[in-house]
C-alpha positions in Angstrom: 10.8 20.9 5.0 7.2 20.0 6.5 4.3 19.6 4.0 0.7 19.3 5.2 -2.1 18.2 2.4 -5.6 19.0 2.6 -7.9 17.4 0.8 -12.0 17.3 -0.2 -13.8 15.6 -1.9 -14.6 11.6 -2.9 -12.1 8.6 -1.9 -10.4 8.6 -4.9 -8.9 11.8 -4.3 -8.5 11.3 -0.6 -6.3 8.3 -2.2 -4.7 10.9 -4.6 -3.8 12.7 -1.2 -2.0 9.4 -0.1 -0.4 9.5 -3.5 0.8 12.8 -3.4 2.0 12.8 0.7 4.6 9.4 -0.7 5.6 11.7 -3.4 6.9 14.0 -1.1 8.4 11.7 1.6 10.4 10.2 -1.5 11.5 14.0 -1.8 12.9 14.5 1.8 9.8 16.1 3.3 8.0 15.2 6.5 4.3 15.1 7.0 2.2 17.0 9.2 -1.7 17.5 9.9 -1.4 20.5 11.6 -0.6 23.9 9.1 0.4 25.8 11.1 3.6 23.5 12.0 3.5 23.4 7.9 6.4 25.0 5.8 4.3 24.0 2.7 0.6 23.8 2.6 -1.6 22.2 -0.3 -5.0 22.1 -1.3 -6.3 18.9 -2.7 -9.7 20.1 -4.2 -12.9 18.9 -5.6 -15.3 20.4 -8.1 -18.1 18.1 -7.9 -20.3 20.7 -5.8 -20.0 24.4 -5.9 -20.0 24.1 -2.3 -16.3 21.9 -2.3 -15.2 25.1 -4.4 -16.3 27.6 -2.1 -14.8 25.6 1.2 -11.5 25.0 -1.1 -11.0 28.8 -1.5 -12.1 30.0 1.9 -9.6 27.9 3.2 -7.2 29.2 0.7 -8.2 33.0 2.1 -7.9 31.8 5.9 -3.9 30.3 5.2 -3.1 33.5 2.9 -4.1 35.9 5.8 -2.0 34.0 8.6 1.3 33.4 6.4 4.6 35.5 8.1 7.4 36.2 6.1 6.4 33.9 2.8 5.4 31.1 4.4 3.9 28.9 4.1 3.9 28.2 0.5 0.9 27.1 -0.7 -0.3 25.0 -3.4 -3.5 24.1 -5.1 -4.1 21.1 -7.0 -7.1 18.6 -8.1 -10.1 18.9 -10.0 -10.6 22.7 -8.9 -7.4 23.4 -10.4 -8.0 21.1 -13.4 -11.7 22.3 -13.7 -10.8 25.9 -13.7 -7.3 26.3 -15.2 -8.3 29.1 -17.3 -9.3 31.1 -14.9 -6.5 30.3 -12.0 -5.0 34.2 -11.5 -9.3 34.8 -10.6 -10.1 32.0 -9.0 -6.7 30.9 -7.1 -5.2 34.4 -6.4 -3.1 33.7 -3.4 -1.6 30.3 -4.4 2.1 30.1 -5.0 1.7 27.0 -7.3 -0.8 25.4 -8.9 -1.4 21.5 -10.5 -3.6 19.4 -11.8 -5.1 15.6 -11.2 -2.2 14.1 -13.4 1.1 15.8 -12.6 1.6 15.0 -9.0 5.0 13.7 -9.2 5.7 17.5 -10.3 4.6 19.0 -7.3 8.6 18.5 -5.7 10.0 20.6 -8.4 6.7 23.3 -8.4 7.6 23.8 -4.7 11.0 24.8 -5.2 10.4 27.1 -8.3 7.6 28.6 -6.2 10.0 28.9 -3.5 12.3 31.0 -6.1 9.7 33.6 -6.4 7.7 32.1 -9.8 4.3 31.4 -9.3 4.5 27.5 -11.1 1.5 26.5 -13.0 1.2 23.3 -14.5 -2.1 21.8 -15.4 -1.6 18.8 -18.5 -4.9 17.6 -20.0 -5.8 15.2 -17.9 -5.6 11.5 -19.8 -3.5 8.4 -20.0 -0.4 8.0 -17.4 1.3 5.0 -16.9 3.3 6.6 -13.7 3.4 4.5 -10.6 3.1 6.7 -7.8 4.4 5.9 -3.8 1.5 5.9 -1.5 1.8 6.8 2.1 -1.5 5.3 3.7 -3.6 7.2 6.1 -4.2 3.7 7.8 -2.1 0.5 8.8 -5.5 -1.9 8.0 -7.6 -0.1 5.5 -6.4 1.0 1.9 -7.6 2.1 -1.1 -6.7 0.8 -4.4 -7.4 2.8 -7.4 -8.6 0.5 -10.2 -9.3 3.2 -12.7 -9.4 6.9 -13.1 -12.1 9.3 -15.2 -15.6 8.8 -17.0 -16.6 8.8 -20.4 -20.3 9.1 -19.6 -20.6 12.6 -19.7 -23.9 13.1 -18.1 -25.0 16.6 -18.6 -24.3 17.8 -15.1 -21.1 16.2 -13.9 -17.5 17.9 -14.1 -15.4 14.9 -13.9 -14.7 14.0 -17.5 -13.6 17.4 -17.4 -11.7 17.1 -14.5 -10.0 13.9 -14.3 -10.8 13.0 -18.0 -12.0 9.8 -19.9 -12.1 6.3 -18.4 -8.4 5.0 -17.9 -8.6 1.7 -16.6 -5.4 -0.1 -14.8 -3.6 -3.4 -16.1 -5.2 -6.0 -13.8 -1.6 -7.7 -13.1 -0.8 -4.2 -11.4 -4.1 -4.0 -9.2 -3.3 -7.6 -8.5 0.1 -6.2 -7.3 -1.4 -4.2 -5.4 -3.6 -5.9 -3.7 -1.0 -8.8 -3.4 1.0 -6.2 -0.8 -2.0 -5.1 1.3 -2.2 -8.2 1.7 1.4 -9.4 2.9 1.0 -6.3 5.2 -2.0 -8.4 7.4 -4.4 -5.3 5.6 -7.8 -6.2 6.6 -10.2 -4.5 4.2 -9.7 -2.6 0.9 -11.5 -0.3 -1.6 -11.3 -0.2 -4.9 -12.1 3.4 -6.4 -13.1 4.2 -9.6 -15.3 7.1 -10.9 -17.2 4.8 -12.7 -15.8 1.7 -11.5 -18.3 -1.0 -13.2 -17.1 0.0 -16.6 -13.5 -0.8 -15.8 -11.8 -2.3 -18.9 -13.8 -0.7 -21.3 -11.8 1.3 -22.4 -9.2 -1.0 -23.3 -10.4 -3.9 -26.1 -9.9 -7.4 -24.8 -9.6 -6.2 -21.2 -10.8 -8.1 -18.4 -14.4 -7.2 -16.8 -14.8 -5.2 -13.6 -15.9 -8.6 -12.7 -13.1 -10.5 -13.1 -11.0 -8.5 -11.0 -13.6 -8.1 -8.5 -12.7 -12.1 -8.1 -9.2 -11.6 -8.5 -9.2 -9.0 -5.6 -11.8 -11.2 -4.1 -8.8 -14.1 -4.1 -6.1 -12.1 -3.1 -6.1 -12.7 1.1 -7.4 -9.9 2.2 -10.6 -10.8 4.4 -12.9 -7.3 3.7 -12.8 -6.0 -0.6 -15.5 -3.2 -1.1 -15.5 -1.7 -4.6 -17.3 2.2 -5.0 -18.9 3.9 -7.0 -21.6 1.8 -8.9 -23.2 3.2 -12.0 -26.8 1.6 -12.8 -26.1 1.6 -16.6 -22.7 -0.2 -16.3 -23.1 -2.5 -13.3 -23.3 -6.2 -14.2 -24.9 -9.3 -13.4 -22.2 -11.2 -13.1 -20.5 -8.4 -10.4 -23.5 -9.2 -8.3 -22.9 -12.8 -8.7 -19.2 -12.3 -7.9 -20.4 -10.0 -4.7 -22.6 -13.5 -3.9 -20.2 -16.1 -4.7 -16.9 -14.9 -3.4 -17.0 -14.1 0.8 -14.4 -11.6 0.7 -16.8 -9.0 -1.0 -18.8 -7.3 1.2 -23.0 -7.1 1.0 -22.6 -3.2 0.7 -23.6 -1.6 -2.9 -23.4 1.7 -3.5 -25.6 2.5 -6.8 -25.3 6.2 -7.4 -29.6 6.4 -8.8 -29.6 9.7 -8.8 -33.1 10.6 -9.5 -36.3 8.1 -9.6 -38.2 9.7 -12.7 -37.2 8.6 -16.1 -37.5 12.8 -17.3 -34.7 13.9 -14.9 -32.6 11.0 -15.9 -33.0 11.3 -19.7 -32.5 15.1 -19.1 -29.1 14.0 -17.0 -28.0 11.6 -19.8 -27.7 8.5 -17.3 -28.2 6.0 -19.8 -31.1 4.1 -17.7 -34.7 4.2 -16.7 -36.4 3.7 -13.4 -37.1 0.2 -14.3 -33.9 -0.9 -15.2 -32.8 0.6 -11.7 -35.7 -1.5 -9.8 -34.6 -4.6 -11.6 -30.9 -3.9 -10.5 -32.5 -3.9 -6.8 -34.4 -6.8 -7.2 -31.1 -9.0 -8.5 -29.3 -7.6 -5.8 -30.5 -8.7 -3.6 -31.5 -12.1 -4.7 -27.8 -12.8 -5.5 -26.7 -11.1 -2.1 -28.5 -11.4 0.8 -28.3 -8.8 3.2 -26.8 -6.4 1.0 -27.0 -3.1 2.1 -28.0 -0.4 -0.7 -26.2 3.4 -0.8 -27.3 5.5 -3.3 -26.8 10.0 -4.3 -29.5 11.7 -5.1 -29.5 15.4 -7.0 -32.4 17.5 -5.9 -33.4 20.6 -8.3 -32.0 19.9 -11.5 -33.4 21.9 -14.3 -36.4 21.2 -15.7 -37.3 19.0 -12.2 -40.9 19.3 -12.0 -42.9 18.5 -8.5 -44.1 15.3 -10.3 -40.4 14.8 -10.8 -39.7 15.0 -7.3 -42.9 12.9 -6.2 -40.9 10.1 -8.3 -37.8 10.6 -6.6 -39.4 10.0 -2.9 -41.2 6.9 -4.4 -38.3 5.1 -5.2 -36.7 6.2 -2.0 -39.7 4.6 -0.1 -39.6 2.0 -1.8 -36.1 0.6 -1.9 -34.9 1.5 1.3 -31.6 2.5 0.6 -29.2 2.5 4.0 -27.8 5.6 3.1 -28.7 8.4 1.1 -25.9 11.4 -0.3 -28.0 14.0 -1.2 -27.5 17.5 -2.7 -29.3 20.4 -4.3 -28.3 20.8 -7.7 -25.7 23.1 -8.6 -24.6 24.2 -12.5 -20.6 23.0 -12.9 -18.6 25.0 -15.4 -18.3 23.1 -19.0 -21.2 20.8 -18.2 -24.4 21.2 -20.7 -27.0 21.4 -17.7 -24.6 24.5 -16.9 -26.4 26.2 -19.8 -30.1 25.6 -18.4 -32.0 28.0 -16.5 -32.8 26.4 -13.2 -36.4 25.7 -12.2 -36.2 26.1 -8.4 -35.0 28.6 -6.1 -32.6 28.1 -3.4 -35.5 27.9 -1.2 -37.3 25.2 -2.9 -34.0 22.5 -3.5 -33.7 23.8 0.5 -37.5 21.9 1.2 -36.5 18.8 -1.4 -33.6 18.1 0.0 -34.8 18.0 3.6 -38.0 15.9 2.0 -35.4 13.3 1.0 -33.3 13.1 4.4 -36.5 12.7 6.1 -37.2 9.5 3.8 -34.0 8.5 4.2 -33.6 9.2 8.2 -37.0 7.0 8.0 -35.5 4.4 6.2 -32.4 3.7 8.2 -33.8 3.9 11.1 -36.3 1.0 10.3 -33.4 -1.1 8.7 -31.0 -0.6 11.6 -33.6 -1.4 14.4 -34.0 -4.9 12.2 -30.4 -5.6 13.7 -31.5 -4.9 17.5 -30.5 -7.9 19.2 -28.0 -9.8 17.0 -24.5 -10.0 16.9 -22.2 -8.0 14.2 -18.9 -8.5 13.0 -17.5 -4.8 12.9 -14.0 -3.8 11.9 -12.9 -1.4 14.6 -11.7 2.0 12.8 -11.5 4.4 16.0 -13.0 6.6 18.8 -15.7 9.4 18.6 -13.7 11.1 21.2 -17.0 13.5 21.6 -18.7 10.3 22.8 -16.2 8.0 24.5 -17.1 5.1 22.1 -15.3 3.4 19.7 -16.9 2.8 16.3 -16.1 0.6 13.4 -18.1 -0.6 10.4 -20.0 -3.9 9.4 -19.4 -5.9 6.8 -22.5 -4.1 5.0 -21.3 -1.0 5.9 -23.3 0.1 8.8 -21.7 2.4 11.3 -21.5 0.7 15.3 -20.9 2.5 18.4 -19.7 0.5 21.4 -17.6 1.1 24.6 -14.4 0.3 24.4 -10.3 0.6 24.3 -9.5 2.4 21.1 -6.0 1.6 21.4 -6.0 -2.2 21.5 -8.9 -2.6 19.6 -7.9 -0.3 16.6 -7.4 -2.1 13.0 -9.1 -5.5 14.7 -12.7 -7.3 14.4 -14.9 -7.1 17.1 -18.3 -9.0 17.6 -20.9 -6.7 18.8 -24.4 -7.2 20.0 -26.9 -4.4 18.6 -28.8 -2.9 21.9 -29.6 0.2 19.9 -30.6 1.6 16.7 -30.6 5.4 15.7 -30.5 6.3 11.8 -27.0 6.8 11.4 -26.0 3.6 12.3 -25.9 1.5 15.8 -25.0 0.9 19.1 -24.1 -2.2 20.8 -21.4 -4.2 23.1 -18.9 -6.1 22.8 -19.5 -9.8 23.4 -17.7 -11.0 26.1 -13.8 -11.8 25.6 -13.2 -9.7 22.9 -12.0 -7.3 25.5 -9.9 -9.0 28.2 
């Protein structure tokens, strides 16, 4: 049997993917990218964005219309499924099994029933799981590491304690295990995921800090740790001094703001103000120079006013984030903004949004031409076939283009000299030997 898994959405479920594909190995099957070649298909989805939903089920239409003679089976799992197992038989009408963010060591045994003739549904409440899963990486250098899984924050417009459920956080001697293997494997950078990864161990009394195991990971011999996704009300001091002090962790924070007036975020339940957020910046990067700040923005939320907005670019402008994730608002079932009327028309978040890429375009541009002319320490991660150029990513997490043999140079460091800057990243060559 050939299985092929699709997945959207964030890293943590592109890890879940990972998850699942070792799953099946451990079950006989083999892997492929291709569908077509695929005698079992599944959908990894994501909820986050009505958008995700909308690409999850047109994809779903697309292999339903090609399938010959039953096959290929397929499967939907993730947060859509989680999200919307009430309404599965509407929203998931072609699937031939169904599962949710928990049960993925089930999926072997939904296949088969499926394959029977049943149409196998099983979506648990997502919540505590102590099962270790198999992981067959995507990559032979980089890896993610989940740390912890859900959110107890419940801001009033976000899906995921739905979805994946409250904060779980990992025992830090398993993490450490872990990382501990990466390591013996020569992996050169990891990633630890959590939803709301700064509040790891909060859930459990007595727990270590995010912080300690930021230094444990820090310590465990793998030369590149990056940690995502930051939450301003939850991130730490003493992270930042970790991120300072210890040279594995990169200078790259990703601090999900999502809106610079202190309205919107009161109305999205963040738990923080605008000037708590510009005293984050500030520490930051005191205690790490050169950090490179990410951030996600929501454009359009209810009850966003144009004085709203105004605040939003403002704080763009001001902190210069190198990379901005923006999106127009859009209501998520079982969320409480889901039950506001929205403000704007399609039109208007349309004109935000493109307001905020322009600052951030701007912004990225002006921080990458800084780099013009020095030398950058890039972890080569493959070619942009379209272009002929390899590219790989700094330590602060800054996309470089250079010429170059993918092949050999694949899953190693490279020292490039900038020559260019454009605002998704830059362009440069490598310095003399790291070729021959």
């Amino acid at each position: 049997m050939k299985a092929c898994v699709l997945t959207w959405g964030c890293q943590l479920n592109q890890h879940r993917s990972e998850e699942l594909e070792g799953v099946l190995v451990g079950d006989g099957y083999t892997i492929v990218t291709d569908p077509a070649h695929a005698d079992v298909v599944i959908l990894n989805t994501c909820m986050v964005r009505q958008r995700a939903e909308e690409k999850a089920q047109g994809r779903l239409g697309e292999l339903s219309g090609r399938r010959s003679n039953g096959r290929p089976l397929i499967g939907v799992g993730g947060c859509m499924a989680q999200g919307r197992a009430e309404s599965l038989a509407e929203t998931c009408p072609q699937a031939d099994f169904v599962f949710g963010t928990r049960n993925l060591a089930e999926v072997p045994l939904l296949v088969r029933r499926a394959a029977q003739g049943e149409r196998a549904i099983s979506v648990p409440a997502p919540g505590r799981d102590g099962t270790r899963l198999p992981v067959r990486r995507q990559s032979s250098f980089q890896a993610f590491v989940a740390v912890s899984e859900g959110c107890s924050q419940r801001c009033a417009y976000c899906v995921v304690p739905v979805a994946r459920g409250p904060l779980r956080s990992r025992p830090p001697q398993e993490v450490e295990q872990d990382l501990s293997e990466l390591a013996d494997r020569g992996y050169q950078e990891v990633t630890l995921l959590g939803q709301n990864v700064d509040a790891y161990g909060s859930d459990n009394p007595g727990q270590e800090s995010f912080a300690q195991l930021l230094r444990r990971a820090a310590r465990a011999g793998i030369p590149r740790v990056r940690f995502t996704s930051s939450h301003p009300a939850y991130i730490t001091p003493e992270v930042l001094e970790t991120m300072g002090a210890e040279p594995a962790v990169c200078e790259h924070l990703h601090l999900a703001v999502q809106s610079g007036s202190d309205a919107v975020l009161a109305a999205m339940g963040r738990g923080y103000s605008r000037e708590r957020l510009e005293r984050i910046v500030d520490l930051a990067r005191r205690t790490v120079p050169g950090i490179n700040l990410t951030t996600d923005i929501i454009v359009g939320f209810p009850r966003e006013t144009e004085s709203d907005f105004r605040s939003t670019l403002a704080l763009l402008q001001e902190v210069k984030f190198g990379t901005v994730f923006a999106a127009c608002y859009s209501p998520r079932p079982h969320t409480k903004a889901a039950q506001w009327p929205d403000s704007l028309s399609d039109e208007e978040k349309r004109e935000r949004l493109e307001e905020v890429l322009e600052v951030a375009r701007s912004s990225a541009l002006e921080l990458h031409s800084r780099r013009v002319g020095f030398r950058e320490e890039v972890l080569v991660e493959g070619q942009l076939a379209a272009k002929g150029l390899c590219h790989g990513k700094t330590r602060d997490f800054r996309t470089v283009l250079f010429p170059g043999e993918p092949e050999r140079l694949r899953g190693s460091m490279a020292t490039v000299r900038i020559n260019e800057a454009f605002p998704g990243g830059m362009r440069g060559d490598v310095e003399s030997g790291e070729e021959e």
